[in-house]
N, CA, C and O atoms as a GROMACS GRO file, in nm:
protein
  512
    1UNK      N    1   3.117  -1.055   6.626
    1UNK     CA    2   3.104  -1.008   6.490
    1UNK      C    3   3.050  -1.121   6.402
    1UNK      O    4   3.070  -1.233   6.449
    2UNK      N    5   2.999  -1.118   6.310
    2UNK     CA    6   2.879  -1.186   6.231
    2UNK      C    7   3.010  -1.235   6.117
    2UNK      O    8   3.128  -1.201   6.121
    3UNK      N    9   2.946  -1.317   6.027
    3UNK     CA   10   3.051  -1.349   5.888
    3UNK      C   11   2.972  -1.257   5.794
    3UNK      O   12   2.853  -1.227   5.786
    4UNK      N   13   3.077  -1.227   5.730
    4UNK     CA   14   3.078  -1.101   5.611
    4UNK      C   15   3.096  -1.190   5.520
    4UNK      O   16   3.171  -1.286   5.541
    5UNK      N   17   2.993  -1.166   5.339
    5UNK     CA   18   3.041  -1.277   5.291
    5UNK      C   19   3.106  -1.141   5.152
    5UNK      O   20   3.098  -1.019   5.167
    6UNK      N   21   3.145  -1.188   5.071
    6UNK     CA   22   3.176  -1.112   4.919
    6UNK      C   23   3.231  -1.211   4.847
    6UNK      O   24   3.282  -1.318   4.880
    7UNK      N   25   3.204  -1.127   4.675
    7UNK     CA   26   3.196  -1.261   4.556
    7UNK      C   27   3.338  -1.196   4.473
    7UNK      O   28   3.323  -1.076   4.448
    8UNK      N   29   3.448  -1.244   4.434
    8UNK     CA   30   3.533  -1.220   4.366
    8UNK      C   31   3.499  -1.272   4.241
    8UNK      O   32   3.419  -1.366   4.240
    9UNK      N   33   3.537  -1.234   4.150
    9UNK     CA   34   3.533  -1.294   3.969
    9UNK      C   35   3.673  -1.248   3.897
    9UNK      O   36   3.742  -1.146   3.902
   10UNK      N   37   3.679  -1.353   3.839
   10UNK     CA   38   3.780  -1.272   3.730
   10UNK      C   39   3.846  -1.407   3.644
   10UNK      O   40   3.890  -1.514   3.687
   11UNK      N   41   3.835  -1.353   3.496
   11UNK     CA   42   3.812  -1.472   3.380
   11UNK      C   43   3.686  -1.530   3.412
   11UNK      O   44   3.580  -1.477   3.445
   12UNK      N   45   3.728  -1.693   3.389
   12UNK     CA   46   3.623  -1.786   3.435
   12UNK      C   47   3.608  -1.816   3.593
   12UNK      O   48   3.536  -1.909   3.628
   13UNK      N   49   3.659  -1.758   3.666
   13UNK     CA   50   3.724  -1.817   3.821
   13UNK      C   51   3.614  -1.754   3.887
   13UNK      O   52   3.611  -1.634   3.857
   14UNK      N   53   3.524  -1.786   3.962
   14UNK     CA   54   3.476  -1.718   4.046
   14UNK      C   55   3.448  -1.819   4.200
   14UNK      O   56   3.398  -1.929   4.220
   15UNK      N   57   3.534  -1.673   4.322
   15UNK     CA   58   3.523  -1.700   4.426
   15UNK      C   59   3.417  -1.634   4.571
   15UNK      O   60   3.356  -1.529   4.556
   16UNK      N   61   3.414  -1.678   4.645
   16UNK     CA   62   3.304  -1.683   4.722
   16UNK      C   63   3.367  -1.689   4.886
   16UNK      O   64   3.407  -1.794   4.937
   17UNK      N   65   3.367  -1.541   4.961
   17UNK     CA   66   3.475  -1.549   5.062
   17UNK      C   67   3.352  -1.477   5.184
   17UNK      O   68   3.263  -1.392   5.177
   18UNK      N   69   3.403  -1.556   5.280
   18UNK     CA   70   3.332  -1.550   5.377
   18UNK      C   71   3.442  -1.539   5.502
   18UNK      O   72   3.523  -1.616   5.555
   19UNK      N   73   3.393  -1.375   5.524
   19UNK     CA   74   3.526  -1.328   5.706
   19UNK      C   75   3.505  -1.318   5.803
   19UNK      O   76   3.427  -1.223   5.807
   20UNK      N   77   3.522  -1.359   5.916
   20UNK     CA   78   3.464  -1.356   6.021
   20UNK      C   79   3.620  -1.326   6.144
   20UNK      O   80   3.731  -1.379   6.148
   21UNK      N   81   3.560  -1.229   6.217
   21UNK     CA   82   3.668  -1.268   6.329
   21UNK      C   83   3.730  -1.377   6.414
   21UNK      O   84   3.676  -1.449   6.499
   22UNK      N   85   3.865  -1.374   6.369
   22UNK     CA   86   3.977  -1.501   6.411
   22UNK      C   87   4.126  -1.477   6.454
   22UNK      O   88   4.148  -1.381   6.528
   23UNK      N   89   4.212  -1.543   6.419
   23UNK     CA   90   4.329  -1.559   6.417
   23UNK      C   91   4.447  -1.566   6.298
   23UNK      O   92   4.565  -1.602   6.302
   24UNK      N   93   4.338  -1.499   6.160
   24UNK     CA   94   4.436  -1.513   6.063
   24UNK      C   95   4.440  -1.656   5.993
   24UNK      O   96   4.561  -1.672   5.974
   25UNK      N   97   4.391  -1.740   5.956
   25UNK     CA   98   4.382  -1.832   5.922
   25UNK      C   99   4.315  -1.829   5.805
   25UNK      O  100   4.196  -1.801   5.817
   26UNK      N  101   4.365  -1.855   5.666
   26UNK     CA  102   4.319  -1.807   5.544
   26UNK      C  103   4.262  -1.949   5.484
   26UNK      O  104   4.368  -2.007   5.465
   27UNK      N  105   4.141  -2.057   5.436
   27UNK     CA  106   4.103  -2.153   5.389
   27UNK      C  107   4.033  -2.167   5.248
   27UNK      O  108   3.938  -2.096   5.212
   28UNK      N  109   4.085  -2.256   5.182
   28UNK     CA  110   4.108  -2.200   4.995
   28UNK      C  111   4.019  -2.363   5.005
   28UNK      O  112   4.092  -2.447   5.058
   29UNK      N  113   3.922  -2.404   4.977
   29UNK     CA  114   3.826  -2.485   4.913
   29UNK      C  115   3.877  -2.635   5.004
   29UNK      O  116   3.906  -2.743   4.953
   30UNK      N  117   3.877  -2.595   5.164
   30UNK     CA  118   3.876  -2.731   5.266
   30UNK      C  119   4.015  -2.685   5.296
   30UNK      O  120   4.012  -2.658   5.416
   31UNK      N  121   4.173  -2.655   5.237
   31UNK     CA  122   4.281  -2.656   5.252
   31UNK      C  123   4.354  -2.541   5.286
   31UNK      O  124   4.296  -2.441   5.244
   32UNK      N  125   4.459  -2.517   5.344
   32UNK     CA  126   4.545  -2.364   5.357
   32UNK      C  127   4.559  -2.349   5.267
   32UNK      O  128   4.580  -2.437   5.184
   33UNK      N  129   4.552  -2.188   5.243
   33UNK     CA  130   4.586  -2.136   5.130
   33UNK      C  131   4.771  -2.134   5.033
   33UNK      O  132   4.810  -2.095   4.923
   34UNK      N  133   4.823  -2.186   5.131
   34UNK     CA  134   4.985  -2.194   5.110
   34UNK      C  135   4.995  -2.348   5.053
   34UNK      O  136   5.109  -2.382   5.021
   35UNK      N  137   4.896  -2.442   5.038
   35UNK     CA  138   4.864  -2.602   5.010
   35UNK      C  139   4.842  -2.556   4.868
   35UNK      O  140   4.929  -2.548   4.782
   36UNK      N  141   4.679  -2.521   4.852
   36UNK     CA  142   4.588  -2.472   4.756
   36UNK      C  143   4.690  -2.386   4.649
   36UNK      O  144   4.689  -2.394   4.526
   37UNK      N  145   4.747  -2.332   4.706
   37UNK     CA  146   4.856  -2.232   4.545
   37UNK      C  147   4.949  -2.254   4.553
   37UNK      O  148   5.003  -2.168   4.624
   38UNK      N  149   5.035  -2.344   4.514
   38UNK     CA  150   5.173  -2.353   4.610
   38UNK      C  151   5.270  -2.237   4.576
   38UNK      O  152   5.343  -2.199   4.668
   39UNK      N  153   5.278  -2.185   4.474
   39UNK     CA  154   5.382  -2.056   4.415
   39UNK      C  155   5.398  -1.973   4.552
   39UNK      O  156   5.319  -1.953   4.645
   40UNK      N  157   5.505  -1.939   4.534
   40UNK     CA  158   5.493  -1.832   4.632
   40UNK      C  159   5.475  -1.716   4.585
   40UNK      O  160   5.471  -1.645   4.685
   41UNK      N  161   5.460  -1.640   4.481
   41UNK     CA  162   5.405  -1.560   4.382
   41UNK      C  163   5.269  -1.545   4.402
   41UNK      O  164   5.227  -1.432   4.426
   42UNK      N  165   5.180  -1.651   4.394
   42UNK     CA  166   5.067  -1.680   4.390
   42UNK      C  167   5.014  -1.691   4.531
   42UNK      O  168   4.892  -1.689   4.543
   43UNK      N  169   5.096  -1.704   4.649
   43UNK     CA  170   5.050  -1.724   4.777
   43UNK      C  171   5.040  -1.550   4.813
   43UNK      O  172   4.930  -1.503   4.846
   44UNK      N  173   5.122  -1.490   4.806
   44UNK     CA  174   5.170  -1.349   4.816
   44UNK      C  175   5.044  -1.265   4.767
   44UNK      O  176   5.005  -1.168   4.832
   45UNK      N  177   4.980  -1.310   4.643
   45UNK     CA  178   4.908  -1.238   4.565
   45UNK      C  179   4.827  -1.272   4.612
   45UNK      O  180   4.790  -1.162   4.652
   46UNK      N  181   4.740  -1.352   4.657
   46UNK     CA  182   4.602  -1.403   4.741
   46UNK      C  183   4.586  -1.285   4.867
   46UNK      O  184   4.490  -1.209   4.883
   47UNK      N  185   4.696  -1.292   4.941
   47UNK     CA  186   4.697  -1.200   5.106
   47UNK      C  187   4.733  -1.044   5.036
   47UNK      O  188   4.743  -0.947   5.111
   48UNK      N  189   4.748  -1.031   4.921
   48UNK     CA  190   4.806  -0.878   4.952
   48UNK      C  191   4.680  -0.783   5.004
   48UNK      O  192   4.714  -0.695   5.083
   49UNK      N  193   4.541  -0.787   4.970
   49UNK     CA  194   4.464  -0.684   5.018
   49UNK      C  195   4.455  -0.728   5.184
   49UNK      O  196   4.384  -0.653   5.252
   50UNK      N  197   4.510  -0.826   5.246
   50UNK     CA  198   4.526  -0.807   5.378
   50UNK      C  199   4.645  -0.741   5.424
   50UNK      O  200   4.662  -0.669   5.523
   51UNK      N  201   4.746  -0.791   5.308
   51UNK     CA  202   4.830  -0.717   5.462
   51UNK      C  203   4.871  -0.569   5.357
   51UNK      O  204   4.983  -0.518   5.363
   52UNK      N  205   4.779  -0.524   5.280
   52UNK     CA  206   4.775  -0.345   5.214
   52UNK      C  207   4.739  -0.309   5.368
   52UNK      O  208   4.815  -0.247   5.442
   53UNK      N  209   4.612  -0.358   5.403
   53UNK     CA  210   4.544  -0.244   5.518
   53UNK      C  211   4.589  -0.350   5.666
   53UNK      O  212   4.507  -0.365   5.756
   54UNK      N  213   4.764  -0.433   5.673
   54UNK     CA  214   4.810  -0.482   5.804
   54UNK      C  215   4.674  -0.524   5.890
   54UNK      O  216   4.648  -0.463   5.994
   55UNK      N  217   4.592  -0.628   5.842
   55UNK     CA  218   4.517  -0.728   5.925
   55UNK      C  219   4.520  -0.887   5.897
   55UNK      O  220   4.426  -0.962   5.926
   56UNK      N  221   4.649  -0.932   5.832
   56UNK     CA  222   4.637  -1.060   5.850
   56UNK      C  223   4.639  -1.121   5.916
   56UNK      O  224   4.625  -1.241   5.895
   57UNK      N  225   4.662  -1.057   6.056
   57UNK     CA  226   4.623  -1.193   6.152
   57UNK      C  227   4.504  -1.144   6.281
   57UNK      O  228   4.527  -1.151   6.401
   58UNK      N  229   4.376  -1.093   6.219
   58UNK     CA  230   4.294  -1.034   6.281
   58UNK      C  231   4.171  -1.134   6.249
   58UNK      O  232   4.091  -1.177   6.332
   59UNK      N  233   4.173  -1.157   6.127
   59UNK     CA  234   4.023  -1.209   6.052
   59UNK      C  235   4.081  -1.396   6.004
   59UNK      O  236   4.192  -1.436   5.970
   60UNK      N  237   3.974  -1.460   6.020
   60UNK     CA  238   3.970  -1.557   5.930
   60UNK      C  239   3.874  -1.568   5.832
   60UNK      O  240   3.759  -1.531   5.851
   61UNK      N  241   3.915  -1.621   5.718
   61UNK     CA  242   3.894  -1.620   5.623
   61UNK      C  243   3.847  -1.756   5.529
   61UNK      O  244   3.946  -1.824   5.506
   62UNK      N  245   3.777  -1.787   5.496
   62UNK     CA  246   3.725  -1.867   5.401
   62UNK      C  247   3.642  -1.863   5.300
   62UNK      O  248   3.525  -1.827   5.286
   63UNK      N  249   3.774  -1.935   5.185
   63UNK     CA  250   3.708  -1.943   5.070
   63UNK      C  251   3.656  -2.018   4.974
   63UNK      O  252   3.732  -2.113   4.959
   64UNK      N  253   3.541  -2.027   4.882
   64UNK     CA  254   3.514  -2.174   4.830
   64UNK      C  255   3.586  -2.042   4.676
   64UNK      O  256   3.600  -1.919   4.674
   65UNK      N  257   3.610  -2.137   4.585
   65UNK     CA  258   3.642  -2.075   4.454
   65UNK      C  259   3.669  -2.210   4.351
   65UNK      O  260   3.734  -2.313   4.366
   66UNK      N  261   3.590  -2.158   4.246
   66UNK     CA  262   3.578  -2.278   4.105
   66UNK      C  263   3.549  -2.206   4.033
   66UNK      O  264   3.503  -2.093   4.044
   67UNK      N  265   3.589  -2.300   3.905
   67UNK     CA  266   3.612  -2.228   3.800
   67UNK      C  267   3.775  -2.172   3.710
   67UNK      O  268   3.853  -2.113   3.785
   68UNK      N  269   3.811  -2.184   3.594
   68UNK     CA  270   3.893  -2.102   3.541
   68UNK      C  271   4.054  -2.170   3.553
   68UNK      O  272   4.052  -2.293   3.554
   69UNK      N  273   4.164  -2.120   3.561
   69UNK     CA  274   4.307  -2.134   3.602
   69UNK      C  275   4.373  -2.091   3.710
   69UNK      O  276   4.346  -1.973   3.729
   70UNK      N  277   4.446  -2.134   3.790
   70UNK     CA  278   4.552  -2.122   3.880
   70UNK      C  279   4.485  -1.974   3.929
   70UNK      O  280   4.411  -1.942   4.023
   71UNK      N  281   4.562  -1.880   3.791
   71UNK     CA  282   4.583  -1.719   3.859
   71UNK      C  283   4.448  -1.642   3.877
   71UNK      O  284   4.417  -1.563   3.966
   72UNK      N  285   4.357  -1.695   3.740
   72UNK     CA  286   4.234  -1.597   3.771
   72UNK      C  287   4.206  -1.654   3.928
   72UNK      O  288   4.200  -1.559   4.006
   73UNK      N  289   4.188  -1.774   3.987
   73UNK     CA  290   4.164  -1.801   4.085
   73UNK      C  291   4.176  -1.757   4.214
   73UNK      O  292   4.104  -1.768   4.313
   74UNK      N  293   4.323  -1.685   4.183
   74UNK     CA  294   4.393  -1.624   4.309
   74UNK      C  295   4.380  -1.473   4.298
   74UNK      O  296   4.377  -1.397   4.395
   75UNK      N  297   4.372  -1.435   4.153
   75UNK     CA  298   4.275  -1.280   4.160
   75UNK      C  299   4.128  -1.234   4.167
   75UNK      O  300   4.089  -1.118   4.156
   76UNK      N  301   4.049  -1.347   4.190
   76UNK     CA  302   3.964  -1.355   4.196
   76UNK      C  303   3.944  -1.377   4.337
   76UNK      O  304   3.838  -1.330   4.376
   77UNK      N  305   4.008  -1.430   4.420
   77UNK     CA  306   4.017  -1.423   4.582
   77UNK      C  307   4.094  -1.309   4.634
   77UNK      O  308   4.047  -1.275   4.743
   78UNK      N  309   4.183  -1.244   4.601
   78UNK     CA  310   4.193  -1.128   4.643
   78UNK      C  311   4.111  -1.004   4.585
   78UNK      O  312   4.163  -0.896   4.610
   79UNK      N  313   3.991  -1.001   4.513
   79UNK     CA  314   3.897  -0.904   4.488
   79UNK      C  315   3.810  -0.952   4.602
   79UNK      O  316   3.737  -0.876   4.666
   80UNK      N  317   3.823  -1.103   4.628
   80UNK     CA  318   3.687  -1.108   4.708
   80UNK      C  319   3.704  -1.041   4.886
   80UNK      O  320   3.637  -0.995   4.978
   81UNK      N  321   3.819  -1.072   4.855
   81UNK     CA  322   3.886  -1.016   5.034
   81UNK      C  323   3.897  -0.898   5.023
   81UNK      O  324   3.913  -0.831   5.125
   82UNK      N  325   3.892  -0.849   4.920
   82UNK     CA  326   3.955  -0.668   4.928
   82UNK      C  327   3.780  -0.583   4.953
   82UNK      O  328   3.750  -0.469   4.989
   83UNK      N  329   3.720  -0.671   4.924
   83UNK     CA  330   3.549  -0.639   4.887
   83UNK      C  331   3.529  -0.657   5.036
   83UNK      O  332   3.531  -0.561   5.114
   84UNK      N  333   3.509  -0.788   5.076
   84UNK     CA  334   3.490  -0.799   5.236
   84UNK      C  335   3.567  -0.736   5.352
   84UNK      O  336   3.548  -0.732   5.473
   85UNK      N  337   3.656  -0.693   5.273
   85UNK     CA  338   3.691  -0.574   5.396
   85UNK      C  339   3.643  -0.485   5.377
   85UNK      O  340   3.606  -0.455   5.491
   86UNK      N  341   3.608  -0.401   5.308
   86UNK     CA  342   3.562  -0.285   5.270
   86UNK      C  343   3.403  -0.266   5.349
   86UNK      O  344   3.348  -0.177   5.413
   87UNK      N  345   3.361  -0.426   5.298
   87UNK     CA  346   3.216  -0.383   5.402
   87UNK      C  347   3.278  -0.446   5.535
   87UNK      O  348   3.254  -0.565   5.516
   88UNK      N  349   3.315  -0.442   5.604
   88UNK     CA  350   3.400  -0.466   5.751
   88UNK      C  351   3.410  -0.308   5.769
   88UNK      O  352   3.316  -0.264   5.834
   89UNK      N  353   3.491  -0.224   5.732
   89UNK     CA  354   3.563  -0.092   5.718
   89UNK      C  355   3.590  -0.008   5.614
   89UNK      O  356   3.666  -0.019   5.518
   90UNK      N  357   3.510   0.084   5.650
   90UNK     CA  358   3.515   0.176   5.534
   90UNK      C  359   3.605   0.237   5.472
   90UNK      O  360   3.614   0.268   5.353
   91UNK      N  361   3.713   0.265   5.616
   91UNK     CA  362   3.840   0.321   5.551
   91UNK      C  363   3.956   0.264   5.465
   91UNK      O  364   4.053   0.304   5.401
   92UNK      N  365   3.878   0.120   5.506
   92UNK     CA  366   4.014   0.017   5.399
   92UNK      C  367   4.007   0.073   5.282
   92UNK      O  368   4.114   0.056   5.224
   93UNK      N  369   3.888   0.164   5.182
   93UNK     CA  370   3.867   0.139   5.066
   93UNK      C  371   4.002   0.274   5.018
   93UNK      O  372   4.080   0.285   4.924
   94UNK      N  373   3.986   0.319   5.086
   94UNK     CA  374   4.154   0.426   5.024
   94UNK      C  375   4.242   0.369   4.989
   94UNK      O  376   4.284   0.377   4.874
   95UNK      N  377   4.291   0.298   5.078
   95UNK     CA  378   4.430   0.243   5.031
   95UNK      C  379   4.376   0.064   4.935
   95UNK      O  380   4.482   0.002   4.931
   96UNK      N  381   4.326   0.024   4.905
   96UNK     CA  382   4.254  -0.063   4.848
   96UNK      C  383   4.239  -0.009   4.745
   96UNK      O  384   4.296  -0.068   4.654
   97UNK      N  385   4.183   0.086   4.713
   97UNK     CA  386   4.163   0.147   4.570
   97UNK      C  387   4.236   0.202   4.521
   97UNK      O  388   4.226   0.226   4.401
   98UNK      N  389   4.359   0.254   4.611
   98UNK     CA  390   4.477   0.298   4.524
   98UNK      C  391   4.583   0.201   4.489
   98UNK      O  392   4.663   0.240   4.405
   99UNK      N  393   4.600   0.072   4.542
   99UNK     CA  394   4.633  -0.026   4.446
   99UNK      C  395   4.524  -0.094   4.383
   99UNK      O  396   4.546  -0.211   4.413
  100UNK      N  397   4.442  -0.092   4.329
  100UNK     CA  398   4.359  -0.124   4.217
  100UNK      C  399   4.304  -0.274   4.252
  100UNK      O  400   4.300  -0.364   4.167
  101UNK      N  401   4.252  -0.294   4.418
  101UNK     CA  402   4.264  -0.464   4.452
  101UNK      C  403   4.095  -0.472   4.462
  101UNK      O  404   4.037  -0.576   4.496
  102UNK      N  405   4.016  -0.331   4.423
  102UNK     CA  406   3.889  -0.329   4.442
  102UNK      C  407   3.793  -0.312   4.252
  102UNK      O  408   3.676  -0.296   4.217
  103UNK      N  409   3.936  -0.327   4.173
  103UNK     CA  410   3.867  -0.319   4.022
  103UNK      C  411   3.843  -0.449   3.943
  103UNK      O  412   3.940  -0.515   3.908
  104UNK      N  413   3.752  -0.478   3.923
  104UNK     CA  414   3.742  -0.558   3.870
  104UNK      C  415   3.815  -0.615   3.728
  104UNK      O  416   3.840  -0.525   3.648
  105UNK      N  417   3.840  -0.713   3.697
  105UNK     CA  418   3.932  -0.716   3.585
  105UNK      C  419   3.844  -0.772   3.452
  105UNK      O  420   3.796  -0.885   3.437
  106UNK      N  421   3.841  -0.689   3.385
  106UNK     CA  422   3.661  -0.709   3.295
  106UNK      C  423   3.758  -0.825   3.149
  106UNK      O  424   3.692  -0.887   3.065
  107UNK      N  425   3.859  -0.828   3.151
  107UNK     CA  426   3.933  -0.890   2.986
  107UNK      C  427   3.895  -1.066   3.071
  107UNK      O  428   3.896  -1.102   3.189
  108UNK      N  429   3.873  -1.121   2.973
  108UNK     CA  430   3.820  -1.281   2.939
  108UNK      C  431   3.859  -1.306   2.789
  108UNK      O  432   3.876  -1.225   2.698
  109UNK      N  433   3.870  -1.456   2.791
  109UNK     CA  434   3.905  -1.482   2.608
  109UNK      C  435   3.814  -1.477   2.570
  109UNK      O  436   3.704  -1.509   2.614
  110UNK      N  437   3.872  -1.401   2.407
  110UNK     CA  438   3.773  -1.377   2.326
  110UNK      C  439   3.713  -1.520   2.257
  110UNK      O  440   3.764  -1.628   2.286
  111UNK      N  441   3.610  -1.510   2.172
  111UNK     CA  442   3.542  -1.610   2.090
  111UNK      C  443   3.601  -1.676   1.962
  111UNK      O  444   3.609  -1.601   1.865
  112UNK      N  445   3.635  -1.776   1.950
  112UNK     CA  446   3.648  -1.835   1.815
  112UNK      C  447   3.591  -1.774   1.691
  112UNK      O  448   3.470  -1.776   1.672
  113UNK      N  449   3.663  -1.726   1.618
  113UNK     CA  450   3.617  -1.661   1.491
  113UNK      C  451   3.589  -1.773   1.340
  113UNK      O  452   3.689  -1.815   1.282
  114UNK      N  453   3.479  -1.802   1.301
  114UNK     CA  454   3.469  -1.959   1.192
  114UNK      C  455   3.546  -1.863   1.043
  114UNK      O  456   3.522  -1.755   0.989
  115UNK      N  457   3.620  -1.948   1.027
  115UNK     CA  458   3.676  -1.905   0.868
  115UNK      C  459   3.839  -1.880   0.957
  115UNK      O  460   3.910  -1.801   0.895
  116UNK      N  461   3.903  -1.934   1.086
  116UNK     CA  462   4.026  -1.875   1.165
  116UNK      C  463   4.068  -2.028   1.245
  116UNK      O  464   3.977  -2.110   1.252
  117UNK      N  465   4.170  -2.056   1.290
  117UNK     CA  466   4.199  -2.112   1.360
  117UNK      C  467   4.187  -2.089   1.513
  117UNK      O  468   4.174  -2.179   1.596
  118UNK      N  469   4.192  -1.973   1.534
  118UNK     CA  470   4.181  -1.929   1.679
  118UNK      C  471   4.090  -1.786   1.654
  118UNK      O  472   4.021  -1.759   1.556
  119UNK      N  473   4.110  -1.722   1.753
  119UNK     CA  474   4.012  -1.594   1.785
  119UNK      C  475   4.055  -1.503   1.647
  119UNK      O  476   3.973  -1.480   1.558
  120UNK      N  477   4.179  -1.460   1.644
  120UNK     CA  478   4.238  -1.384   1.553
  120UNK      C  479   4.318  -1.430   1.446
  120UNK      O  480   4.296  -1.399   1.329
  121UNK      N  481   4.419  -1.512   1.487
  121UNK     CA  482   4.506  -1.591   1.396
  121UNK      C  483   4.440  -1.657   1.244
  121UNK      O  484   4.331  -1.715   1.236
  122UNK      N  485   4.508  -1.639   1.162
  122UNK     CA  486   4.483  -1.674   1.014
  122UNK      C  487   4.560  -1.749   0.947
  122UNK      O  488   4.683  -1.745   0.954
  123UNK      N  489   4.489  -1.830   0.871
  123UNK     CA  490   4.572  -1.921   0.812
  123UNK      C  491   4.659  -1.829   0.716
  123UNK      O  492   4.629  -1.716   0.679
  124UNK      N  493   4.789  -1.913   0.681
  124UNK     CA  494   4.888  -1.837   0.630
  124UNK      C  495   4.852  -1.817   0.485
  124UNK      O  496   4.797  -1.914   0.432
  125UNK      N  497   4.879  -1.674   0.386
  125UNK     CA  498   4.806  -1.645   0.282
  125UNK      C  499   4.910  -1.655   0.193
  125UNK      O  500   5.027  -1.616   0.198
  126UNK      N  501   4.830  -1.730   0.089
  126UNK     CA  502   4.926  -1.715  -0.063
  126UNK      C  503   4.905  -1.696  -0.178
  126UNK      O  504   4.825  -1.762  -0.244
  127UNK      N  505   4.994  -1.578  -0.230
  127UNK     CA  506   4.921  -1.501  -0.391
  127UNK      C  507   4.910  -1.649  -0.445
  127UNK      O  508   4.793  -1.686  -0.446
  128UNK      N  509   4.990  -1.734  -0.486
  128UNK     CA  510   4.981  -1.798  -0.594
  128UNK      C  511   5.028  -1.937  -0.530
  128UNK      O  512   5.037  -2.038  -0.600
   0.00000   0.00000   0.00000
């Protein structure tokens, strides 16, 4: 079997995952992925579109990913795995799409607003 590649995004984070048949071995930018995130929250959330459709220890996996914070990082690698399975197997996309691991997550911070301290926030107002 050939390497399958797919592009995850989400916020500023964008990852770049490449699957090929293995032994389950998941690689987050040179390191295990259990190194690379240490949370276990965050380790959990990386593998869930593998083990939704029970193949984590079928495929290996590697990923380069930059860009953004911690979490977009790690949702941004599980769009990219949920994507590369899908072109692997078509039928993954049922159960993949009914937990929502194939939608993209379109919210990013908004823009600095001039005349504001932040995007929305206002300086505090006084009649007099």
């Amino acid at each position: 079997m050939e390497m399958i590649n797919a592009m995850g995004r989400r916020k500023a984070a964008v990852a770049r995952v490449y699957l090929k048949q293995g032994e389950g071995n998941v690689v987050v930018n040179g390191k295990d992925y259990k190194d690379y995130f240490p949370q276990l929250h965050l380790q959990s959330k990386a593998v869930e579109a593998l083990t939704e459709v029970d193949v984590h220890t079928i495929y290996d996996i590697k990923v380069n990913v930059k860009g953004g914070g911690i979490k977009g990082q790690v949702e941004a690698v599980r769009l990219g795995i949920a994507r590369a399975l899908v072109k692997i197997n078509e039928e993954f996309r049922a159960p993949l799409k009914a937990k929502k691991y194939l939608t993209r997550d379109p919210r990013s911070v908004e823009r600095k607003k001039y005349g504001k301290p932040k995007a929305r926030k206002s300086f505090q107002f006084s009649k007099r």
